[in-house]
C-alpha positions as CSV (number, residue, x, y, z in Angstrom):
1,X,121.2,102.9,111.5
2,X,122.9,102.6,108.4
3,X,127.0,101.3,109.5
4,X,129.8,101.3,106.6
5,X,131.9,98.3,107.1
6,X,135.7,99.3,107.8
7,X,137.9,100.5,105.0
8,X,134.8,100.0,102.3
9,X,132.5,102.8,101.5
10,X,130.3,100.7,99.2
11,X,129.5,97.6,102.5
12,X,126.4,99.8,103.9
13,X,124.6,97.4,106.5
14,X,121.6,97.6,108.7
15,X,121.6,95.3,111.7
16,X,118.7,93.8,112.5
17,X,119.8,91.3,115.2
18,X,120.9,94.0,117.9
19,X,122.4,92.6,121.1
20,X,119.9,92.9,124.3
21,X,121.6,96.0,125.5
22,X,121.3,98.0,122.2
23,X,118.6,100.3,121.1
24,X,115.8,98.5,118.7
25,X,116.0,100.8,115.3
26,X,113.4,100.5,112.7
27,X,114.6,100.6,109.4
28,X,113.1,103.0,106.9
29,X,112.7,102.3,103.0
30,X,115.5,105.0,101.8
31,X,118.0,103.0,104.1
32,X,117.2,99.8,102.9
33,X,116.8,100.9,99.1
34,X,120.5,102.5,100.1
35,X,122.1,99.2,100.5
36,X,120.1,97.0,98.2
37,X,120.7,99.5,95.4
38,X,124.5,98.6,95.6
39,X,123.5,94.7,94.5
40,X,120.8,96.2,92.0
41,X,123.4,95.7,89.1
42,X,124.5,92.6,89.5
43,X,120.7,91.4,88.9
44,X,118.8,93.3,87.3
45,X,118.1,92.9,83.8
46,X,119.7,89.5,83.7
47,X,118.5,86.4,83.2
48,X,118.8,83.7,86.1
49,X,117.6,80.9,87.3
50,X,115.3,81.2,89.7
51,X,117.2,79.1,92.5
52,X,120.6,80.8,91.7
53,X,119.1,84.3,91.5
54,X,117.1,84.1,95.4
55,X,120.1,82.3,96.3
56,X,122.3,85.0,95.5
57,X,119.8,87.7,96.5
58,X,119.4,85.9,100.1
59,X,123.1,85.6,100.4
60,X,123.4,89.6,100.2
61,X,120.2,90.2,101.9
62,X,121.5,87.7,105.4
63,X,124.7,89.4,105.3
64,X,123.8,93.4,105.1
65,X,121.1,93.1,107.5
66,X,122.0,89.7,109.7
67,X,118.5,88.0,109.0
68,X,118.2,84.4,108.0
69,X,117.0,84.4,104.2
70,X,115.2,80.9,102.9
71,X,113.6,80.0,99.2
72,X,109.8,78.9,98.7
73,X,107.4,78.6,96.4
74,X,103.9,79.2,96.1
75,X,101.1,79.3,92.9
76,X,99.7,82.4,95.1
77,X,102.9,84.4,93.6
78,X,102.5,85.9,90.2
79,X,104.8,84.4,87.6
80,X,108.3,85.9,87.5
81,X,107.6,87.7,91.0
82,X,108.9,87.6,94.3
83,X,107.1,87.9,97.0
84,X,108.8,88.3,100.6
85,X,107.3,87.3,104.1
86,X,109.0,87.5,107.1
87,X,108.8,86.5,111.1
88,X,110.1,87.5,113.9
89,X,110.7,84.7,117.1
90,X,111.3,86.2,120.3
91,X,112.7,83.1,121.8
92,X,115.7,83.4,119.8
93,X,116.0,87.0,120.2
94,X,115.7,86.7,123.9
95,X,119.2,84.0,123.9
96,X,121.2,86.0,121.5
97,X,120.6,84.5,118.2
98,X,119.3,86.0,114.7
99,X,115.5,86.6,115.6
100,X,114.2,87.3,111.9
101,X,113.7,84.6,109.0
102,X,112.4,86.3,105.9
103,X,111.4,84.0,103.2
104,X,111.7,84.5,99.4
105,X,108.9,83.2,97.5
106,X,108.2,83.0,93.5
107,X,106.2,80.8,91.6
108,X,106.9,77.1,91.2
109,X,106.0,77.4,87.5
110,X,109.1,79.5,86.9
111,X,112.1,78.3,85.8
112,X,114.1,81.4,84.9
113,X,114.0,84.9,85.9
114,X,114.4,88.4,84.9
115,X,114.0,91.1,87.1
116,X,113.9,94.2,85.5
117,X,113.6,97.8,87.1
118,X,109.8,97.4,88.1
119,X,110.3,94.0,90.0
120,X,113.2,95.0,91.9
121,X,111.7,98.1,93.5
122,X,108.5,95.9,94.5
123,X,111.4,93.5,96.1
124,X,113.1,96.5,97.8
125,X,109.8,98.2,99.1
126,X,108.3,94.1,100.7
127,X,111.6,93.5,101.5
128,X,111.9,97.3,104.0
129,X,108.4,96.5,104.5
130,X,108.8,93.3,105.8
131,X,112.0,94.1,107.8
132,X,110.2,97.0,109.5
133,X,107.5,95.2,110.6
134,X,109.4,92.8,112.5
135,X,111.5,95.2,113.9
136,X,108.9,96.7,115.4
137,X,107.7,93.1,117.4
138,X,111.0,93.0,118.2
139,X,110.8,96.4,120.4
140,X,107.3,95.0,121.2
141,X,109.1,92.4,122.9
142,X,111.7,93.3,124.4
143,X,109.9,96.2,126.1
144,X,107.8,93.9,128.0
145,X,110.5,91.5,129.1
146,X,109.9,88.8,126.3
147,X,106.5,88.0,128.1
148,X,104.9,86.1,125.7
149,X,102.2,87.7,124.0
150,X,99.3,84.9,124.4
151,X,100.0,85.2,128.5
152,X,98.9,88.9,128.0
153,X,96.0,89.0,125.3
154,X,93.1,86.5,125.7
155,X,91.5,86.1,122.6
156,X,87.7,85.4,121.9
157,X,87.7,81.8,120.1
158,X,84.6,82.9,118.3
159,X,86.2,85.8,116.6
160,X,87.7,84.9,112.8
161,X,91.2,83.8,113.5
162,X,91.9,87.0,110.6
163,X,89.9,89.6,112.3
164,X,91.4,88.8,115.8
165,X,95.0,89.0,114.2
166,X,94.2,92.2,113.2
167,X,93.1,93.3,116.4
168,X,96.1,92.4,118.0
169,X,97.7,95.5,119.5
170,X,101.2,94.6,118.5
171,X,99.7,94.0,115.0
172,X,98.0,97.2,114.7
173,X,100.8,98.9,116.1
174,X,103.5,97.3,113.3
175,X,101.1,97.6,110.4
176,X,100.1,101.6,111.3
177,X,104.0,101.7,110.6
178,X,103.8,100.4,107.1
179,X,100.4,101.7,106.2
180,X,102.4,105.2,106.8
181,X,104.8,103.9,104.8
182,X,102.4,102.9,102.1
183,X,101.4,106.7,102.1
184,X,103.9,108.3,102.0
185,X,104.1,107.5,98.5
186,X,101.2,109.5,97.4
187,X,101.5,113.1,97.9
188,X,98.0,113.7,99.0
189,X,98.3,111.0,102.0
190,X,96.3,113.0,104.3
191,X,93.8,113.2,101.6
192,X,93.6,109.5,101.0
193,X,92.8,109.2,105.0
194,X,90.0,112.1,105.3
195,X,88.4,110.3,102.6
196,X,88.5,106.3,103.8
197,X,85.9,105.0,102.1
198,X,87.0,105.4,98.7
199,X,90.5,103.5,99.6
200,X,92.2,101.8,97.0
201,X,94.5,99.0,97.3
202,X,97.0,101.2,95.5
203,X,97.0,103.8,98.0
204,X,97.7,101.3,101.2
205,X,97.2,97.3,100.9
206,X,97.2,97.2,104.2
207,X,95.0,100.2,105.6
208,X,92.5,98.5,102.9
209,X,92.8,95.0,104.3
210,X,91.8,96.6,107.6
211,X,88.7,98.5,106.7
212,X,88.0,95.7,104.3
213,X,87.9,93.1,107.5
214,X,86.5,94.7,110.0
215,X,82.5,95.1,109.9
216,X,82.2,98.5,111.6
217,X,84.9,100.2,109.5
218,X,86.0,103.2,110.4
219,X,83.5,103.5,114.0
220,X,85.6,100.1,115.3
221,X,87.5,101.1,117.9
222,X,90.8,99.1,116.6
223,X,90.3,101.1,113.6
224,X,90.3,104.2,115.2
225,X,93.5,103.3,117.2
226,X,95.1,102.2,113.9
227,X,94.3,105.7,112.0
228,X,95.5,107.5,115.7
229,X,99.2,105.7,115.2
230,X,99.0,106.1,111.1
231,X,98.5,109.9,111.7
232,X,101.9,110.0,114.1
233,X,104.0,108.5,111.9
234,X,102.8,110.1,108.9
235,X,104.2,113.4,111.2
């Protein structure tokens, strides 16, 4: 839930490093678009360098939603992008300390930013994205006592180390969540789902990365489960 710091109506925060007796609450995109919008003029439509502007950009991101923020780059970003990937490490979580990383990547080529209007809402929506997802693992484990995962879920070594990701039930569970996400921003998302195999990355990267992956498509049974939790978010 969204918490105004003290005697300032403009320090809106998300905690995402709850202590072991509070509730687990997933953040949605107009909350976290709510607090980054009030750094969104301080850099956009400037030009930085890259270092100072993550560094910056970390700085408020650690601080409104107690995550740990880090820089890398990678040639797999597109030039004056920035990418954001994130984890989640239970162990941490389990004796009281920040539980989620998230790491800012751009391209190594890049020197100097701008990011302009466009580039800051991709930024905002990975960023929710990103946040949400582990979020959700972070309910996952805590539910089950911090059990670890592997002790629970034998995987087939044969199986492409991709595919079995995906079929990972916490995985399926934290990316239904985003692909509803994803959806949400078309009004015709129900529309988009009756008619699967004419998905488009720009409808849901993710919901297209899993019928994409998995042989069987839409008759697999982790697809099916997938589509089941998609449809209850999505109401």
């Amino acid at each position: 839930m969204l918490v105004k710091k003290e005697g300032s109506l403009k320090a809106l925060r998300f905690n995402c490093s709850p202590k072991l007796d509070q509730p687990v609450t997933i953040p949605t995109r107009s909350q976290v678009r709510q607090i980054c919008d009030q750094f969104k003029s301080k850099i956009v439509d400037r030009v930085f360098l890259v270092d100072e502007a993550i560094n910056s950009l970390g700085r408020f991101v650690s601080q409104r939603f107690r995550v740990d923020v880090l820089h890398a780059k990678a040639l797999e970003v597109e030039a004056s992008e920035i990418n954001v990937n994130a984890s989640y490490d239970q162990d941490k979580d389990e004796q009281g300390e920040i539980s989620i990383q998230l790491i800012m990547v751009t391209n190594p080529c890049d020197t100097q930013i701008i990011i302009d209007d466009g580039i800051w809402d991709l930024v905002v929506v990975r960023l929710a994205d990103s946040l949400a997802h582990e979020m959700i693992h972070m309910r996952q484990a805590r539910f089950r006592s911090f059990i670890d995962v592997s002790q629970i879920t034998k995987l087939d070594e044969d199986v492409d180390p991709s595919l079995a990701y995906l079929k990972n039930y916490d995985e399926i569970d934290a990316y239904a969540y985003n692909i509803a996400s994803e959806l949400r921003d078309h009004p015709n998302a129900r529309q988009i789902l009756k008619n699967l195999p004419k998905i488009k990355i720009s409808h849901s990267i993710n919901l297209w990365v899993y019928l994409n992956t998995f042989p069987l498509r839409t008759d697999d049974p982790h697809i099916r489960r997938l589509l089941k939790k998609v449809y209850k978010h999505l109401t």
